[in-house]
LUMKOL-833484 format. One record per atom (N, C-alpha, C): residue number from 1; residue in three letters; y negated, z, x. Coordinates in pm, 1 decimal, m for minus. Layout:
N
NUM	ALA	Y	Z	X
...
//
This chain:
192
1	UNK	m4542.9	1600.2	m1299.9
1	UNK	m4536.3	1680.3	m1179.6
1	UNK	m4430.6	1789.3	m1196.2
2	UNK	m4374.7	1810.1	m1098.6
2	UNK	m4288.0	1928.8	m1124.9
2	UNK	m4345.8	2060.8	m1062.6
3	UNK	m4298.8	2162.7	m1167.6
3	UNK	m4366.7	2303.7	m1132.0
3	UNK	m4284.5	2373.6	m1032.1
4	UNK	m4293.4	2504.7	m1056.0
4	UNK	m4236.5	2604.1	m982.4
4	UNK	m4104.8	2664.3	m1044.1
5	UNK	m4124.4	2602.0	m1169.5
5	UNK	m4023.0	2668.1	m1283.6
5	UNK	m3871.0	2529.7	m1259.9
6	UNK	m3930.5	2475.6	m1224.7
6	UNK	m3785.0	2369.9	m1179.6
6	UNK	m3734.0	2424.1	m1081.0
7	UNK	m3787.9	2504.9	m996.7
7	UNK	m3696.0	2500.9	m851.7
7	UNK	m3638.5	2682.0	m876.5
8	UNK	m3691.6	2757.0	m1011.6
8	UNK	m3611.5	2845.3	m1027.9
8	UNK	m3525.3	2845.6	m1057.4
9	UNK	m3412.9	2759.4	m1067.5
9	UNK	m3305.9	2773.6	m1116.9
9	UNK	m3225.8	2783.0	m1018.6
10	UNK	m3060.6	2765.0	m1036.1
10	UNK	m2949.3	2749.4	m961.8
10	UNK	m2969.6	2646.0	m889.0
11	UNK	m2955.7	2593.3	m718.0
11	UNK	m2951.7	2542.8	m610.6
11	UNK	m2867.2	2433.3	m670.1
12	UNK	m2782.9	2441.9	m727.0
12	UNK	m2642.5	2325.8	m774.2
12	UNK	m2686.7	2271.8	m862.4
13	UNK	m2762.0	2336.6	m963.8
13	UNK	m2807.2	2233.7	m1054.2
13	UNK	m2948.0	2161.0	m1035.8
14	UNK	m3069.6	2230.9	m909.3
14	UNK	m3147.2	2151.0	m885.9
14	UNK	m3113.9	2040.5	m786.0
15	UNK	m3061.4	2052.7	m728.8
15	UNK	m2991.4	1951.2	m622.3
15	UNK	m3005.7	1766.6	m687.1
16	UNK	m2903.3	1766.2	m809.8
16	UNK	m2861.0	1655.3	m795.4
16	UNK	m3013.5	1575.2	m890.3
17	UNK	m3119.3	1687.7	m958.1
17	UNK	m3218.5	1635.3	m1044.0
17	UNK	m3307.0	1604.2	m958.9
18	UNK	m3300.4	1631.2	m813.4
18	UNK	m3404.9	1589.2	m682.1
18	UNK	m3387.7	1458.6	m686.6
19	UNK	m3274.4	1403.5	m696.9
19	UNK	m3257.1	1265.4	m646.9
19	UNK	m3354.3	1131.3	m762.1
20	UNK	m3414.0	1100.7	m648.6
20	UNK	m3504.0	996.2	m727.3
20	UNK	m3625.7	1020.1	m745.8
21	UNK	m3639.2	1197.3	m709.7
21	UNK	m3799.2	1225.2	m664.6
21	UNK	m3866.7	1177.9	m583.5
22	UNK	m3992.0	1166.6	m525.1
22	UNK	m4041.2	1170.2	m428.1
22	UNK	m4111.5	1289.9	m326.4
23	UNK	m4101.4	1301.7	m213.3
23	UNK	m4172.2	1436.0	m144.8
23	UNK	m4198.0	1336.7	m72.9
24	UNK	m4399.3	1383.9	m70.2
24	UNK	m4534.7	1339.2	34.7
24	UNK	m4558.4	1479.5	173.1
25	UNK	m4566.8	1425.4	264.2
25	UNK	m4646.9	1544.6	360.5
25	UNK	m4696.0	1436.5	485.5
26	UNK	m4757.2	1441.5	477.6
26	UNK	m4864.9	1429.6	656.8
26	UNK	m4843.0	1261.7	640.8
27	UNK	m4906.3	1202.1	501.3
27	UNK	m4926.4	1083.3	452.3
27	UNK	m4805.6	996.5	474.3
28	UNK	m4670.4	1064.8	444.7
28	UNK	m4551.2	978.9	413.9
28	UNK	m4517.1	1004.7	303.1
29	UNK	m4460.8	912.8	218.4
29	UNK	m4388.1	946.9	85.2
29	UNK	m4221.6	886.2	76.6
30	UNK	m4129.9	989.1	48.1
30	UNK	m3975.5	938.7	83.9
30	UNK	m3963.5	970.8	m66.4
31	UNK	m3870.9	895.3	m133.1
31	UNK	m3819.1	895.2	m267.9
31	UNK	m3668.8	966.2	m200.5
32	UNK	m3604.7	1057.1	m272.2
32	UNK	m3528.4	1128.2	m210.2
32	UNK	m3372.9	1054.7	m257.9
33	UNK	m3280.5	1050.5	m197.8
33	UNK	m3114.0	944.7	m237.1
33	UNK	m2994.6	1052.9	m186.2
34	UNK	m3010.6	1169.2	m128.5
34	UNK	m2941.7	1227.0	m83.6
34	UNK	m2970.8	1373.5	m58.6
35	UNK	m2875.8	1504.9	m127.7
35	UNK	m2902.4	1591.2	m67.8
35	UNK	m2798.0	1718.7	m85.2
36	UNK	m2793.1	1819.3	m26.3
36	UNK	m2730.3	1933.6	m32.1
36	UNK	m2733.5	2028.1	m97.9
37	UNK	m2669.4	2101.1	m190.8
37	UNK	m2724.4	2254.1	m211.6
37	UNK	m2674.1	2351.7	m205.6
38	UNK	m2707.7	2482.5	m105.7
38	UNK	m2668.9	2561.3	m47.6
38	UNK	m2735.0	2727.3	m136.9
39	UNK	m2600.4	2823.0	m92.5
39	UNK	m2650.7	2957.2	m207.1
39	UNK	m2656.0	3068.3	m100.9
40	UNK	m2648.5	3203.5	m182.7
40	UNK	m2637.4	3273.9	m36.2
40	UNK	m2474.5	3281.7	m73.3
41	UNK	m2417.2	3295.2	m181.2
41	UNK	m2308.2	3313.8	m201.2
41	UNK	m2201.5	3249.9	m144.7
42	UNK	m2236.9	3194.3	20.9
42	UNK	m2228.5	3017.2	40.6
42	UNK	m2174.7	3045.4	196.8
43	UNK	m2065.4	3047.4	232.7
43	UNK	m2052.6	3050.3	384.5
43	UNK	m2116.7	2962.1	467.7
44	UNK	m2119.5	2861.7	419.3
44	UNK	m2258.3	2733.5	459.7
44	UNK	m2400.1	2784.3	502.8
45	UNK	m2453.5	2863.9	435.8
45	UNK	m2543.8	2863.2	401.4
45	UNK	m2629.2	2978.4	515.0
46	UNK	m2749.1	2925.1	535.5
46	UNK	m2822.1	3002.7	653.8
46	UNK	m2820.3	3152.8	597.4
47	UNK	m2821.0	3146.6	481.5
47	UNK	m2874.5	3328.4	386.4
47	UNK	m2717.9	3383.4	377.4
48	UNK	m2645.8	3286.2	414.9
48	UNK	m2529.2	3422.3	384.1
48	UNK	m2458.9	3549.2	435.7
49	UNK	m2524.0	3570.8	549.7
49	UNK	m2507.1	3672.6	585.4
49	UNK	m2637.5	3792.8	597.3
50	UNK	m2721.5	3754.6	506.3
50	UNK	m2832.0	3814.9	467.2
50	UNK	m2962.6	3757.5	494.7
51	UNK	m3078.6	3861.5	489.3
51	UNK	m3223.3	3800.8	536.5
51	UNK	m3248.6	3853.2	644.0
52	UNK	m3282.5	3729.7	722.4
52	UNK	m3317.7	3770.3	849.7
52	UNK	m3509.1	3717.6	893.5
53	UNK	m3508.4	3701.0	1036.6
53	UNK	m3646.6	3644.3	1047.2
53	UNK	m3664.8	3510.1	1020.6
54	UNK	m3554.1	3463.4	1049.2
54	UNK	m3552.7	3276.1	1029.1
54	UNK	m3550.2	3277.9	931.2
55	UNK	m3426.6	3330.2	819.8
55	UNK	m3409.8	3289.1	701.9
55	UNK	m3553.5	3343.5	575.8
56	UNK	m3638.2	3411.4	628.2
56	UNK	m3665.9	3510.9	531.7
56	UNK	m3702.5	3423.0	386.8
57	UNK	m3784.0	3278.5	427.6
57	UNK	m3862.7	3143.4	346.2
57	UNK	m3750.2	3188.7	246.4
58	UNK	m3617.7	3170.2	240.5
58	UNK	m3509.7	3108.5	175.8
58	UNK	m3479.4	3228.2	105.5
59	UNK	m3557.9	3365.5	86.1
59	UNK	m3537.4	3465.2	4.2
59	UNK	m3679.9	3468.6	m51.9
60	UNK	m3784.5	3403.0	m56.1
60	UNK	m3869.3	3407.2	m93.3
60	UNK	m3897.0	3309.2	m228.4
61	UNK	m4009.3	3293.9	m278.8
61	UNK	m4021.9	3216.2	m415.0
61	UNK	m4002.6	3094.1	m398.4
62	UNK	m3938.4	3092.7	m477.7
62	UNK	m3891.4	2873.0	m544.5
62	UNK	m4032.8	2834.7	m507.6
63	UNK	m3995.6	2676.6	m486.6
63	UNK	m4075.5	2595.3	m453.9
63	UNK	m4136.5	2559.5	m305.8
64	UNK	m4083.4	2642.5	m229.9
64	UNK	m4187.6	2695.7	m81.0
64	UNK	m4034.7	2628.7	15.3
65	UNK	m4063.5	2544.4	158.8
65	UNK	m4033.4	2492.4	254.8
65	UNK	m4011.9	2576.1	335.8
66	UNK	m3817.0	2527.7	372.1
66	UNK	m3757.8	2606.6	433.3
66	UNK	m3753.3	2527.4	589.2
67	UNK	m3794.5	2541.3	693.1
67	UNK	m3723.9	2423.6	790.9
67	UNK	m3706.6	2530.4	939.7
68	UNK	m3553.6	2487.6	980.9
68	UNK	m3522.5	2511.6	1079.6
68	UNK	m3466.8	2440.4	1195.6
69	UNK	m3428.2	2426.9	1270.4
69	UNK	m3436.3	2405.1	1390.4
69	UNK	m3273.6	2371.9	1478.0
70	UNK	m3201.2	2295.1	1496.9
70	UNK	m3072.9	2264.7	1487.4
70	UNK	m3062.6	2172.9	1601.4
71	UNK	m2926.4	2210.3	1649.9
71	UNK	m2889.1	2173.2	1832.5
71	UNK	m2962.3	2173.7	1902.9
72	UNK	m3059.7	2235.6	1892.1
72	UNK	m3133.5	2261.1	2021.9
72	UNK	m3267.0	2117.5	2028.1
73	UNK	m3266.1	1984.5	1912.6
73	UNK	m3375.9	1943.0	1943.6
73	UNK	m3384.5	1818.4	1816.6
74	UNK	m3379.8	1930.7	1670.9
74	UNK	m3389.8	1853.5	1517.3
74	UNK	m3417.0	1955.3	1420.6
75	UNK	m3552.7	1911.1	1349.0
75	UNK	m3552.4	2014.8	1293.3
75	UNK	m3509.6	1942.2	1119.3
76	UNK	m3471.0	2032.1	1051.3
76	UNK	m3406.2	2039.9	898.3
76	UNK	m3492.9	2064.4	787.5
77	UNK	m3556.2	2014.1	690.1
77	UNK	m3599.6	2099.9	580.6
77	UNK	m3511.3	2083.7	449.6
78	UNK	m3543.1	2186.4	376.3
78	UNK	m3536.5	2273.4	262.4
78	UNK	m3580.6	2311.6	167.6
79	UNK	m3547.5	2269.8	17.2
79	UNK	m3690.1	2323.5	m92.8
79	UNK	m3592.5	2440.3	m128.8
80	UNK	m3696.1	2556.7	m122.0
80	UNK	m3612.5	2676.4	m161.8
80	UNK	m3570.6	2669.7	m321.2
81	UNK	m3501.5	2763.9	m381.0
81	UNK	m3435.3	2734.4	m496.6
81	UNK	m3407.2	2902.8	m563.3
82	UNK	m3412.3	2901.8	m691.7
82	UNK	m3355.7	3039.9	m734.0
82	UNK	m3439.4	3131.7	m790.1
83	UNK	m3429.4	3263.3	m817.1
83	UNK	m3520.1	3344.1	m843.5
83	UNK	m3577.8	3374.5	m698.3
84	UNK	m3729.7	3478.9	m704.5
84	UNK	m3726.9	3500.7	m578.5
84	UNK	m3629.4	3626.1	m512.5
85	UNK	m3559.4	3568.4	m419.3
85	UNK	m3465.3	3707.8	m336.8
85	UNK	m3306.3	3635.5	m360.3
86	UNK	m3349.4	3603.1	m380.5
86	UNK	m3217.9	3479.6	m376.0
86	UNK	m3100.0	3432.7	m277.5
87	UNK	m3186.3	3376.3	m210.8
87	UNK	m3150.4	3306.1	m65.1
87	UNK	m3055.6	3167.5	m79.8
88	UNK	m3148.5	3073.0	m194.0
88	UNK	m3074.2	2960.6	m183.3
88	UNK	m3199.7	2831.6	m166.2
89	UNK	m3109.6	2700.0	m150.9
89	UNK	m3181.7	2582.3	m122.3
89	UNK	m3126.2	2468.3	m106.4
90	UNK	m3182.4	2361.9	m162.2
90	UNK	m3168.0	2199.6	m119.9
90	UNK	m3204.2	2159.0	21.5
91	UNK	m3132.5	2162.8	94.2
91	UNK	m3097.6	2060.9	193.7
91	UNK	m3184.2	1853.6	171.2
92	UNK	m3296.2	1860.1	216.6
92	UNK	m3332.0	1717.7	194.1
92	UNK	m3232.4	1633.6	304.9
93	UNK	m3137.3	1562.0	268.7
93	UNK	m3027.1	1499.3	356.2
93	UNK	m3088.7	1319.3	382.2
94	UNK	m3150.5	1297.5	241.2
94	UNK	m3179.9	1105.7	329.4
94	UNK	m3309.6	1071.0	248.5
95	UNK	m3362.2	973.7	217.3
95	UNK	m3431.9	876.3	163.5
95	UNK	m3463.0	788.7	185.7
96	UNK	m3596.0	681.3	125.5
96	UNK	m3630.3	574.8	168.4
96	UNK	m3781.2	639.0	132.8
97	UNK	m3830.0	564.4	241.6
97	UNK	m3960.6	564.4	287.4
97	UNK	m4078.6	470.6	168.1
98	UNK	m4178.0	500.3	89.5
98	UNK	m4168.0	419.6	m9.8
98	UNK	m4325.7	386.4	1.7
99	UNK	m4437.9	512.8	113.6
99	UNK	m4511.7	484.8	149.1
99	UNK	m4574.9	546.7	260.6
100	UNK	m4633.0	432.8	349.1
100	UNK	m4657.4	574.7	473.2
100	UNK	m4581.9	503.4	572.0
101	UNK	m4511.7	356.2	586.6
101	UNK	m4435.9	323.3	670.4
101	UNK	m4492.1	319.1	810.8
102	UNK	m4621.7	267.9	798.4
102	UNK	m4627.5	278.3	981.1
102	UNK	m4678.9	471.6	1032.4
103	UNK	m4701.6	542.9	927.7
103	UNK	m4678.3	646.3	1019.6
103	UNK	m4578.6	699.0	1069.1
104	UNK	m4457.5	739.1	955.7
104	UNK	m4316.1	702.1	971.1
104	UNK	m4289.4	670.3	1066.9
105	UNK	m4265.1	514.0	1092.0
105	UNK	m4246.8	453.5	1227.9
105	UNK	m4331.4	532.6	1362.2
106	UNK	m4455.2	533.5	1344.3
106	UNK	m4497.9	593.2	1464.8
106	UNK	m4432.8	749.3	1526.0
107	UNK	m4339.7	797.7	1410.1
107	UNK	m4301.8	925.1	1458.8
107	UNK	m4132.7	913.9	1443.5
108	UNK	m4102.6	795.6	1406.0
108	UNK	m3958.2	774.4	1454.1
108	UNK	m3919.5	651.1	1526.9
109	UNK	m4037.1	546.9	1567.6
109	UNK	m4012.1	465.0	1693.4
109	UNK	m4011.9	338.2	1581.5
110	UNK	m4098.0	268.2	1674.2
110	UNK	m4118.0	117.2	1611.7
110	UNK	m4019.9	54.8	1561.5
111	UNK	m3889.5	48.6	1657.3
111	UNK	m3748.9	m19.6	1622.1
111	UNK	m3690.7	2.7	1544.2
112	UNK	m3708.0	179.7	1500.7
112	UNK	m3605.7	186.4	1356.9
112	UNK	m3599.1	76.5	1264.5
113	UNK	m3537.0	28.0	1220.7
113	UNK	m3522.2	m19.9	1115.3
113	UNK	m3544.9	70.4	962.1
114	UNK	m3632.1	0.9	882.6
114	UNK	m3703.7	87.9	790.4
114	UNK	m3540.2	226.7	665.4
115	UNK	m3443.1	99.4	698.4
115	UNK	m3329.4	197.8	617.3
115	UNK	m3310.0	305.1	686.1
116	UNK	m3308.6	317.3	860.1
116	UNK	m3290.6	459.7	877.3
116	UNK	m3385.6	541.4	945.5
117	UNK	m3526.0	505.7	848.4
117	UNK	m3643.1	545.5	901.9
117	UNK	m3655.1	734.8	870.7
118	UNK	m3523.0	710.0	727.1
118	UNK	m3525.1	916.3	668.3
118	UNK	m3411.9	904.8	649.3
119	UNK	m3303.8	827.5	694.9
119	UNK	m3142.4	829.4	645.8
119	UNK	m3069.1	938.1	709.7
120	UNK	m3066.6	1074.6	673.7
120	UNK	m3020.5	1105.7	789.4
120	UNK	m3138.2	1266.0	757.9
121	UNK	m3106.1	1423.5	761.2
121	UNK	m3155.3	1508.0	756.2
121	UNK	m3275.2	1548.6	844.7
122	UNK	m3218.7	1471.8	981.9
122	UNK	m3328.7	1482.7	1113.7
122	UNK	m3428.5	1399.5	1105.6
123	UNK	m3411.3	1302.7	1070.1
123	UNK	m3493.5	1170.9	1098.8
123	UNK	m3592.1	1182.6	948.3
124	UNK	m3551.7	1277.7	824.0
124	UNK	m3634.0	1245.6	700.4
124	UNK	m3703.0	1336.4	770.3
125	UNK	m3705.7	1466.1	785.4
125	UNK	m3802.3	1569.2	838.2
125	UNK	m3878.1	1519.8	902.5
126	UNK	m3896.0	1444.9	1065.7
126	UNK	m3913.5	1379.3	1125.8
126	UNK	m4011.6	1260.3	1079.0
127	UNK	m3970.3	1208.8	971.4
127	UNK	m4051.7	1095.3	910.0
127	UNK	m4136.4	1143.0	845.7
128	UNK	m4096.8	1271.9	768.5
128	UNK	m4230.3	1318.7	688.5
128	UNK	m4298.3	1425.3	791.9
129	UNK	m4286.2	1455.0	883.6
129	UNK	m4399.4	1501.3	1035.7
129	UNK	m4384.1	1680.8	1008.4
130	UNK	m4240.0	1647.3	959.6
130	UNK	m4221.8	1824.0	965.7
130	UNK	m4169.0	1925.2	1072.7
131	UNK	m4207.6	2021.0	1115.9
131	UNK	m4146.9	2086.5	1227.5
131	UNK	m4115.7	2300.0	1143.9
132	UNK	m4105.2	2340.6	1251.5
132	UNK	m4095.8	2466.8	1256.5
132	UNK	m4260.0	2551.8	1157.3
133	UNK	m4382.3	2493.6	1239.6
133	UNK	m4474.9	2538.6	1141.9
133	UNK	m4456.4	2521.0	1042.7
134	UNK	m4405.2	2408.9	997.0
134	UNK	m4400.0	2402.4	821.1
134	UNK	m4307.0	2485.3	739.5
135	UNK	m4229.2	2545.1	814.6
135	UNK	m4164.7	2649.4	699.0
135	UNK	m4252.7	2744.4	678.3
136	UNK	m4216.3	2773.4	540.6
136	UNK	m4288.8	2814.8	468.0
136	UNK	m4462.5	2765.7	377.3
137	UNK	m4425.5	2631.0	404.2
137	UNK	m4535.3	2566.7	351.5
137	UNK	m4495.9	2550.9	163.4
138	UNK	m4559.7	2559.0	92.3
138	UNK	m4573.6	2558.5	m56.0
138	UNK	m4570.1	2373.5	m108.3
139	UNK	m4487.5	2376.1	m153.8
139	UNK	m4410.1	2228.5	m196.0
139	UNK	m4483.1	2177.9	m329.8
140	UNK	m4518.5	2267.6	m410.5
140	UNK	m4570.6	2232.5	m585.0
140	UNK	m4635.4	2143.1	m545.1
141	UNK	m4661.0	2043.9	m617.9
141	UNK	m4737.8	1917.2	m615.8
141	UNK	m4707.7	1804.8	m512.1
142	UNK	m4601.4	1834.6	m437.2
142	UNK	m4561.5	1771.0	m329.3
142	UNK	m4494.2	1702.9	m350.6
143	UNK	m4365.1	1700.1	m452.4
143	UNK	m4262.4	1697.2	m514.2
143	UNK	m4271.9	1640.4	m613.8
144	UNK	m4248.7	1527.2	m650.5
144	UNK	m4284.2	1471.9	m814.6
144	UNK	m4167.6	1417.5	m888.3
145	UNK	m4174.8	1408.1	m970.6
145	UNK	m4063.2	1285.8	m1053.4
145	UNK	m4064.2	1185.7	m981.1
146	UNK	m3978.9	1088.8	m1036.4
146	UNK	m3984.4	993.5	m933.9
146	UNK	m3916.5	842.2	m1064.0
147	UNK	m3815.3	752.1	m1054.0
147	UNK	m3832.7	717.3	m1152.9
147	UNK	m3696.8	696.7	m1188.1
148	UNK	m3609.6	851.3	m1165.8
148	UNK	m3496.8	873.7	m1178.2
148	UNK	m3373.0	771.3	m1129.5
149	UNK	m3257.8	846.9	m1165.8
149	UNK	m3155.0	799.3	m1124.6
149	UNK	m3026.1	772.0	m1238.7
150	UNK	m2979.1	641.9	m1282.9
150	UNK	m2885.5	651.3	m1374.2
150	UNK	m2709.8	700.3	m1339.4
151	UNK	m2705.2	705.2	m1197.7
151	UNK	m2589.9	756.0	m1156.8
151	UNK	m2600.6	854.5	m1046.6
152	UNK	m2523.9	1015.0	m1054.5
152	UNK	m2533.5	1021.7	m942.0
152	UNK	m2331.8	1070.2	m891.2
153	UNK	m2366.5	1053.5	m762.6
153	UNK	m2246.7	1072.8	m735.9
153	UNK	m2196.0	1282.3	m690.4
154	UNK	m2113.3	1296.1	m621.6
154	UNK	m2093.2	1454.0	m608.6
154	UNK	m1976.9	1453.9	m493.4
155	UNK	m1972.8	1507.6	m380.1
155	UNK	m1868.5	1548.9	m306.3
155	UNK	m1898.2	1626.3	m178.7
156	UNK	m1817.2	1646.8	m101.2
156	UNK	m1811.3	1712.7	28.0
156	UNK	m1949.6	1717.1	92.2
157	UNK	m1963.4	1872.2	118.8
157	UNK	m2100.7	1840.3	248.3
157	UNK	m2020.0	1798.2	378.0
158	UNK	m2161.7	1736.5	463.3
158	UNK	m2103.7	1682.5	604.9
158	UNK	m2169.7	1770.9	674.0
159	UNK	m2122.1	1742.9	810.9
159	UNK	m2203.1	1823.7	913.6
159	UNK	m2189.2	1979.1	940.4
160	UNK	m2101.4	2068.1	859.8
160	UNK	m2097.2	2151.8	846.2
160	UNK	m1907.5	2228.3	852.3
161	UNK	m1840.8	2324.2	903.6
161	UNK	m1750.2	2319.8	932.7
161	UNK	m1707.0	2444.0	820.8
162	UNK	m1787.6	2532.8	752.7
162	UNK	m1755.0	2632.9	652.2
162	UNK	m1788.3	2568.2	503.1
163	UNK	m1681.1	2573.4	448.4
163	UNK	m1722.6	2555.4	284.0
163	UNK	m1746.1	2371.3	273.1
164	UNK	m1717.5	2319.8	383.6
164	UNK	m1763.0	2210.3	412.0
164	UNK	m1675.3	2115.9	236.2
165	UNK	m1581.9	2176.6	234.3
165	UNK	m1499.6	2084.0	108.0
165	UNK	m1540.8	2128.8	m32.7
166	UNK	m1668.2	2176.9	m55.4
166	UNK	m1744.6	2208.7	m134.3
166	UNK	m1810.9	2138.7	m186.6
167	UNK	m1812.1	2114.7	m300.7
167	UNK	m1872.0	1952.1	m399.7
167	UNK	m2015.6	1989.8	m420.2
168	UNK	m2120.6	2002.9	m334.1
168	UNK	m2259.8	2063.0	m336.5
168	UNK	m2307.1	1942.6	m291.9
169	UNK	m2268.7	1835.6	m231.7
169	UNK	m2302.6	1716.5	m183.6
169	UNK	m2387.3	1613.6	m257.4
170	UNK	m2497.6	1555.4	m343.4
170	UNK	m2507.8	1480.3	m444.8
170	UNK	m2628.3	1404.0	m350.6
171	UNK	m2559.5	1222.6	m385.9
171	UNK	m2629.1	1116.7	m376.3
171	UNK	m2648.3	1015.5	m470.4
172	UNK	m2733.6	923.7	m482.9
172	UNK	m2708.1	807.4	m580.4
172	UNK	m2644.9	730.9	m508.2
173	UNK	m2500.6	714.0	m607.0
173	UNK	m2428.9	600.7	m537.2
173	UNK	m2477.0	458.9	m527.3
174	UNK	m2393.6	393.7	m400.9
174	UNK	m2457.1	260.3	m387.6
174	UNK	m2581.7	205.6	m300.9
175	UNK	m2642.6	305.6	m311.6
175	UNK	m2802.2	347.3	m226.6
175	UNK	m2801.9	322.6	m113.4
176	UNK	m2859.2	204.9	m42.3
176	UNK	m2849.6	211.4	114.9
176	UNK	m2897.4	287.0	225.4
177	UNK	m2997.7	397.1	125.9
177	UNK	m3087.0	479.9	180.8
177	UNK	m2954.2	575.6	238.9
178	UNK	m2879.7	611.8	168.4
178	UNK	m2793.9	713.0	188.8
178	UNK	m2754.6	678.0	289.7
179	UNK	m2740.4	839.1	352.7
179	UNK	m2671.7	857.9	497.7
179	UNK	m2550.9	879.7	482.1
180	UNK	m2456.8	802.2	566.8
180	UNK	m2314.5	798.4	610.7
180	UNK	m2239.8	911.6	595.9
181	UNK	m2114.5	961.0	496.0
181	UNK	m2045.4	1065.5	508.3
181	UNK	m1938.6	1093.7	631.7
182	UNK	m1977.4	1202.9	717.8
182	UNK	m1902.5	1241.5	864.9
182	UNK	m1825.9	1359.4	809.3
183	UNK	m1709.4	1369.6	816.3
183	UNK	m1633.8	1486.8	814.8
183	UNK	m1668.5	1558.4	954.7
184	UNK	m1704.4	1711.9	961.8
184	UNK	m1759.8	1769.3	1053.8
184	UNK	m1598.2	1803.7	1082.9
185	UNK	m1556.8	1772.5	1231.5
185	UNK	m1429.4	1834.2	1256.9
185	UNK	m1405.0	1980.7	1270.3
186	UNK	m1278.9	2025.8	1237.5
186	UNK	m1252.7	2158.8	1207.2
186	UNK	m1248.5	2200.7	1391.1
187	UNK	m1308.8	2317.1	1384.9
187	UNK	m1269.3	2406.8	1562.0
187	UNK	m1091.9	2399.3	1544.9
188	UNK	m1062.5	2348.4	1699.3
188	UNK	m933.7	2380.5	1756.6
188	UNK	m866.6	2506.8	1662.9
189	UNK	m744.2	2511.1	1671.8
189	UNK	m687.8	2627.7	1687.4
189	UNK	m711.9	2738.8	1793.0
190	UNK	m668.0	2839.0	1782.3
190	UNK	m712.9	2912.0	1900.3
190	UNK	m601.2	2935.3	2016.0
191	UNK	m630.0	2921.5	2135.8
191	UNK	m494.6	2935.1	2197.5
191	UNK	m405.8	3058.3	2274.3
192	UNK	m285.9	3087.5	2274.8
192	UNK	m241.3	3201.3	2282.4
192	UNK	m247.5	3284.4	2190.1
//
């Protein structure tokens, strides 16, 4: 099982030891293939311009669920990371669904096809039946080993237009679970 003392460390270095875990909630279990890690030191990053009411989870103690709320109708989670006061976190970006499939399905639609039942930041939250209440829910025991990974890979976050060319990115390569890399396009120039 993993403690509380794993997720104290640096965001960059827990990141890529997630992969191959599993995280259970509301009787789904996703083995994790993909994810992010974000600091406050981090233009990316929800904490970098301090603690606010949304962010506060993400200055609080390792181990505890960060999830917010994105375009207006997806929500995101987060295993916080760091000492407490920190303001960092893993980004859960994909997995595969390993048990729990027809609830899964019932909360991401019969048709999915089981690869992009958590492929994808919206759709894992989503699969594991997470919303806005759950931030700040306590992760220990949630979170387990899993039965590791002999490769992992490292590059660019997606989806994101600051810091975006920042090697915080880590998946197991090869993995079909993994979600598709999108270069988030840069804003226009400005005109005049």
């Amino acid at each position: 099982m993993i403690d509380r003392s794993f997720f104290e460390r640096d965001s960059v270095r827990v990141a890529p030891e997630l992969l191959g875990c599993t995280v259970t909630a509301n009787g789904v279990t996703v083995r994790l293939t993909e994810v992010e890690a974000y600091r406050e030191d981090d233009p990316a990053s929800h904490s970098f311009r301090g603690q606010t009411k949304r962010t506060a989870v993400m200055f609080g103690p390792p181990g505890f669920l960060y999830v917010y709320f994105t375009y207006g109708m997806h929500f995101c989670a987060n295993l916080v990371c760091g000492p407490d006061g920190s303001g960092a976190a893993v980004l859960l970006r994909a997995g595969e669904v390993m048990d729990g499939l027809e609830a899964a399905r019932d909360r991401r639609g019969a048709k999915v096809p089981d690869r992009d039942l958590a492929r994808g930041p919206a759709r894992l939250a989503q699969a594991l039946g997470w919303d806005r209440e759950d931030d700040g829910r306590d992760m220990i025991g949630a979170v387990r080993q899993g039965g590791g990974t002999a490769a992992v890979a490292a590059g660019p976050r997606t989806g994101i237009t600051k810091a975006a060319d920042t090697a915080w990115r880590f998946w197991i390569p090869g993995d079909r679970f993994v979600s598709p890399y999108k270069r988030h396009p840069k804003a226009p120039p400005p005109v005049g």
